[in-house]
Structure formats: structure tokens, C-alpha cells
C-alpha positions as CSV (number, residue, x, y, z in Angstrom):
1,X,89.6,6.8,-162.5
2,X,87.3,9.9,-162.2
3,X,88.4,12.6,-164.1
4,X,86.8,16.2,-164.7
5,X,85.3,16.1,-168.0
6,X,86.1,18.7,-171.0
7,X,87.8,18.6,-175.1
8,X,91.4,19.1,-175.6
9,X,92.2,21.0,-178.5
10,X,93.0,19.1,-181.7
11,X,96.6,21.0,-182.1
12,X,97.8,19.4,-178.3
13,X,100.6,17.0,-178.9
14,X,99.9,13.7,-177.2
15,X,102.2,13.9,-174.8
16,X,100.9,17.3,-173.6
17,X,97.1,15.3,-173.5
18,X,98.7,12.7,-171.4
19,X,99.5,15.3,-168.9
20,X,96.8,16.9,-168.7
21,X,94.6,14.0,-168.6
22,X,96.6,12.6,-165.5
23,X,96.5,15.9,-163.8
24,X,92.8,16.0,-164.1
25,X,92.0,13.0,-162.0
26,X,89.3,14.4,-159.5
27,X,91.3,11.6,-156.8
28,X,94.1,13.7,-155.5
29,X,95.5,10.1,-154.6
30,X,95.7,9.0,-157.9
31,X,96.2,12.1,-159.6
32,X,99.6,12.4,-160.6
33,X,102.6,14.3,-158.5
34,X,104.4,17.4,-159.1
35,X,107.8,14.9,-159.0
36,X,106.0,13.4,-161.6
37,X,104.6,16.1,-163.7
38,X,108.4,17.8,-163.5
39,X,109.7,13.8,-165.0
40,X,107.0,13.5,-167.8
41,X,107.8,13.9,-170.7
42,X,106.5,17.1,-172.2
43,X,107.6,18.8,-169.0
44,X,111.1,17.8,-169.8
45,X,111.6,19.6,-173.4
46,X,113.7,23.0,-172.7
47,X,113.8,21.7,-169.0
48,X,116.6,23.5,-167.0
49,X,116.8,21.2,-164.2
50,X,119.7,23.5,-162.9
51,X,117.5,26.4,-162.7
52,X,114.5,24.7,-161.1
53,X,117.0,23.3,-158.4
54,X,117.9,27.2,-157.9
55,X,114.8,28.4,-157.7
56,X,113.8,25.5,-155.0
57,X,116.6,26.7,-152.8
58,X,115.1,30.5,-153.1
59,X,113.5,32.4,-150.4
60,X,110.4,34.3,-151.8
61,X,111.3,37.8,-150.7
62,X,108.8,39.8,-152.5
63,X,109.5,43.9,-152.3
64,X,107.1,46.5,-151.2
65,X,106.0,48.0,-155.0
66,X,105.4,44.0,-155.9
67,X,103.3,43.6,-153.4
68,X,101.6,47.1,-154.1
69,X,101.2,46.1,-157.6
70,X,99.9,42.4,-157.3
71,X,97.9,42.2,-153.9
72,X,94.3,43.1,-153.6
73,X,91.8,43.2,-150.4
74,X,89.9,40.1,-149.6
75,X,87.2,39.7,-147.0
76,X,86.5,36.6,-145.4
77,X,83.1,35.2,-144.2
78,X,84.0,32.2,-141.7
79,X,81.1,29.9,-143.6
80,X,83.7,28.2,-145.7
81,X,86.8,30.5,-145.3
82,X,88.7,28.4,-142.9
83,X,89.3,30.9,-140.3
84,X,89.7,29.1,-136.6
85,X,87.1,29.0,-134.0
86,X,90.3,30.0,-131.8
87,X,91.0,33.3,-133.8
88,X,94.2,34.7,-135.1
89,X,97.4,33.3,-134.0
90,X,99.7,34.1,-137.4
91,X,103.0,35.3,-136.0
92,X,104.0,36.8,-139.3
93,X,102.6,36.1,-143.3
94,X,104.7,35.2,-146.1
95,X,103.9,35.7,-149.7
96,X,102.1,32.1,-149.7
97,X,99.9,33.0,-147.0
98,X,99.0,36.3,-148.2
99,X,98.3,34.5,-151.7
100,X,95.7,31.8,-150.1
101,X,94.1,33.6,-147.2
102,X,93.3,36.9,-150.2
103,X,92.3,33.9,-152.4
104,X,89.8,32.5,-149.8
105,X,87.4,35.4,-149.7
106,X,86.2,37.8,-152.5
107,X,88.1,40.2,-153.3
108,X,87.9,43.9,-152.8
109,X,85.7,44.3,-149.5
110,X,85.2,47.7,-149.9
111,X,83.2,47.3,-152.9
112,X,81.6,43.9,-151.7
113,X,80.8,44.9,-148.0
114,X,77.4,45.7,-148.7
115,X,76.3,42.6,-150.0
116,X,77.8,40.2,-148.3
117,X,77.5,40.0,-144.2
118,X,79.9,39.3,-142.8
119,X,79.2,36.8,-140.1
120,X,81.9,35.9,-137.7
121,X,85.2,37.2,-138.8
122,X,86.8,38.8,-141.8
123,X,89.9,40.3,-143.4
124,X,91.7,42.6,-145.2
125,X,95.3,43.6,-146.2
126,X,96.4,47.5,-145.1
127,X,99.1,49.9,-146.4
128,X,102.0,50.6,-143.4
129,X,104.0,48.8,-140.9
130,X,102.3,46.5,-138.3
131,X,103.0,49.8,-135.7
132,X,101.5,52.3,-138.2
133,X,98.3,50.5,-139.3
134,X,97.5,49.5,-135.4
135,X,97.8,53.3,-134.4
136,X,95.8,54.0,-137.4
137,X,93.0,51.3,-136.4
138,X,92.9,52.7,-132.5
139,X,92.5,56.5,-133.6
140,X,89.4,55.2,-135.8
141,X,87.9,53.2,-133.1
142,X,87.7,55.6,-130.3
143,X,86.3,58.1,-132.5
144,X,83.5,55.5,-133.3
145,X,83.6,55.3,-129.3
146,X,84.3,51.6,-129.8
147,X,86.6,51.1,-126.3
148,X,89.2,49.7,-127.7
149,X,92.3,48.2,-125.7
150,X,95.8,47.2,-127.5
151,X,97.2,44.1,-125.9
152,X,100.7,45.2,-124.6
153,X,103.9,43.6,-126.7
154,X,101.4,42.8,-129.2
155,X,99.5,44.3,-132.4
156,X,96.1,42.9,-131.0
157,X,92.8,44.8,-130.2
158,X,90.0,44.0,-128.2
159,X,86.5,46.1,-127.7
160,X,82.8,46.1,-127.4
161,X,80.0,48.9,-128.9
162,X,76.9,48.9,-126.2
163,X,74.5,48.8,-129.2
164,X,70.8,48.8,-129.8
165,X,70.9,44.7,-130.2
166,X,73.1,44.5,-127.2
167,X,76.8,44.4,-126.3
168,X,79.1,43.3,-129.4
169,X,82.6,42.5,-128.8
170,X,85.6,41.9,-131.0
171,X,88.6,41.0,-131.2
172,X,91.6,42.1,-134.0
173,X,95.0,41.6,-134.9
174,X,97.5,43.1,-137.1
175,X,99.5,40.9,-138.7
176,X,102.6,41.5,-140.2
177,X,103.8,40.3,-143.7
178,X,107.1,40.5,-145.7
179,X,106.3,43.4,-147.3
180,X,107.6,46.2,-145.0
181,X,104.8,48.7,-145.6
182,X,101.7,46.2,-145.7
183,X,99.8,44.3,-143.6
184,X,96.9,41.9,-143.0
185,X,94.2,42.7,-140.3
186,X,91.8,39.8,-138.9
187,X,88.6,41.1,-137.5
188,X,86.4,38.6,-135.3
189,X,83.0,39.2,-133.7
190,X,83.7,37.1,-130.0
191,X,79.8,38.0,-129.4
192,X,76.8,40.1,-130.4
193,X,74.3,40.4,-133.4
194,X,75.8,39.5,-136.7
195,X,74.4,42.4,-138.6
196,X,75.6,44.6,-135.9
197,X,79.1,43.3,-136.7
198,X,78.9,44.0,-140.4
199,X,77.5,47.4,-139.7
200,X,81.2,48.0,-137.2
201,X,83.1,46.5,-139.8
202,X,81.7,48.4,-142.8
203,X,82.3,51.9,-140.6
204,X,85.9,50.7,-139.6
205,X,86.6,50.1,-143.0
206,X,85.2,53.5,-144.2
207,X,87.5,55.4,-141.2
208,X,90.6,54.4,-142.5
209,X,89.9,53.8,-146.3
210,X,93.3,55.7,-147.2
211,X,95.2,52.9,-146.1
212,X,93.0,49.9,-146.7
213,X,94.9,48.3,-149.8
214,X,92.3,48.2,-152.9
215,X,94.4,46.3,-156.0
């Protein structure tokens, strides 16, 4: 069994080694389960099962000044972020979602905009209700003369520039999370030049910097 290499310290117990060295196995077949790290035995000293049970049953219900406090921005480039070639279709984010989609970009776009282009689609997390940031967004974008169009009974946004390179359209969505006053936005780029694209997105995101969540 394959398992990623490195030197436990001398003080570890070998109980806590076995652990470890089962939860290193690169295999994710063989590598042991999280029913079976909870049963080992190092997991069980000072194990409340009682409490674990509880907190299984929980719904993560983070409030607004947690989520101020812990979330950052995150921009996605679509090589290797796992955005659909359909675009958006989130109905709502919970805490886990905000957690992996922030955690599958680099964080802070506003400082990392300029170096990396972003290709396809991207996006970032912004301070308001669903209804607040979208009116924010539109304001912004018909000053850039960017034609946008809300989709009725939705928080969606389409729009094209008639650019030097050509007509660019996109397409973005607001999407809300559990925190009451923050939300996600998804940018896409349906056609036009890719540096054109970043060029939109790094003015959008300059417009409406107040609200754009920064950690």
C-alpha cells in the first residue's frame, strides 16, 4: 500500500502512528474510513460519543459576523476549478459550499487579479442580500455601458461590451448563502477574447470594491 512519505515525531504514541499511517494511504480505497478513524483506538480516549451523535444531527447555521470574520474572496480560473461548462445553477450555498468553492481558487482576487487571467469564469463572495448586491452589480455595469439585462424572478445577469477584439458576452449570477448579508457571485465569459474578459472582470471588481468581501 502506497502511502505519502514523511517522519513522525519520536514523542507520537503508537497508537496515534497507526492512525496516521492508515490515513496516509495515497489509495482512498484502502485508506482507512472516518467510521473507522472515529472506532480506533486513539480516537476513542476522552471520546464523547454522546456529543458527536449531537453534533451529527446539527444543522450548520453559521451567523452573519462568523461569516464576516472567517470568509475570504476566492477567484476561480475554470483550468482546474471545477466550474460546469453549463454555468451556474446553485439555488442557494451552505457553509460547505462556500468552504470548497472559496478553497478552489486563490484567495483574495482583488489582490491576485492582475496576475492571474482569468479565462472562462470566476468568483467571488459580496457583502449584502442576494437583492442588494444584484442592484449593486447592475448600477456598475451600465455605467461601464456593459448592457446588462436581469433575468426576471431570478438574480441572473446577462450582457455583452462591443470591444476592440470583438463582441464579449457574459453571463452572472448571484447566489445566495446562509449568511443573510453575503453572497457569492459567478462570472462566466459565454464568448469573446479571454483577456478582454479579465480586463471586464478586473473593472467590475474595482466598481463595487466596498462590498466585494476581502477576509
Amino acid at each position: 500500500q502506497r502511502r505519502v512519505h514523511g517522519r513522525m515525531a519520536k514523542y507520537f504514541s503508537p497508537e496515534v502512528k497507526d492512525l496516521i499511517s492508515k490515513m496516509m494511504i495515497v489509495d482512498p480505497q484502502k485508506r482507512i474510513s472516518l467510521e473507522d478513524v472515529i472506532a480506533h483506538p486513539w480516537f476513542k480516549v476522552g471520546f464523547d460519543e454522546a456529543k458527536h451523535n449531537e453534533y451529527k444531527l446539527a444543522k450548520v447555521q453559521p451567523t452573519s459576523q462568523q461569516c464576516d470574520d472567517a470568509i475570504q474572496t476566492a477567484e476561480a480560473v475554470e483550468d482546474g476549478s471545477g466550474v460546469s461548462a453549463g454555468g451556474p445553477t446553485t439555488s442557494g450555498v451552505d457553509a460547505f459550499d462556500i468552504i470548497a468553492r472559496l478553497t478552489s481558487g486563490s484567495l483574495n482576487p482583488l489582490m491576485s487579479a492582475s496576475a492571474t487571467v482569468v479565462r472562462r469564469a470566476t468568483r467571488f463572495m459580496a457583502n449584502g442580500s442576494a437583492e442588494t448586491v444584484q442592484a449593486r452589480i447592475m448600477d456598475a455595469l451600465e455605467k461601464t455601458r456593459s448592457n446588462p439585462k436581469a433575468k426576471e424572478g431570478s438574480f441572473e445577469i446577462k450582457g455583452f461590451i462591443n470591444s476592440a477584439k470583438g463582441l464579449l458576452t457574459f453571463s452572472l449570477e448571484i447566489v445566495p448563502t446562509v449568511c443573510q448579508n453575503l453572497s457569492m457571485v459567478e462570472l462566466r465569459r459565454t464568448r469573446g477574447d479571454t483577456l478582454d474578459f479579465h480586463e471586464f472582470y478586473r473593472q467590475l471588481l474595482g466598481s463595487i470594491k466596498d462590498i466585494v468581501s476581502s477576509g
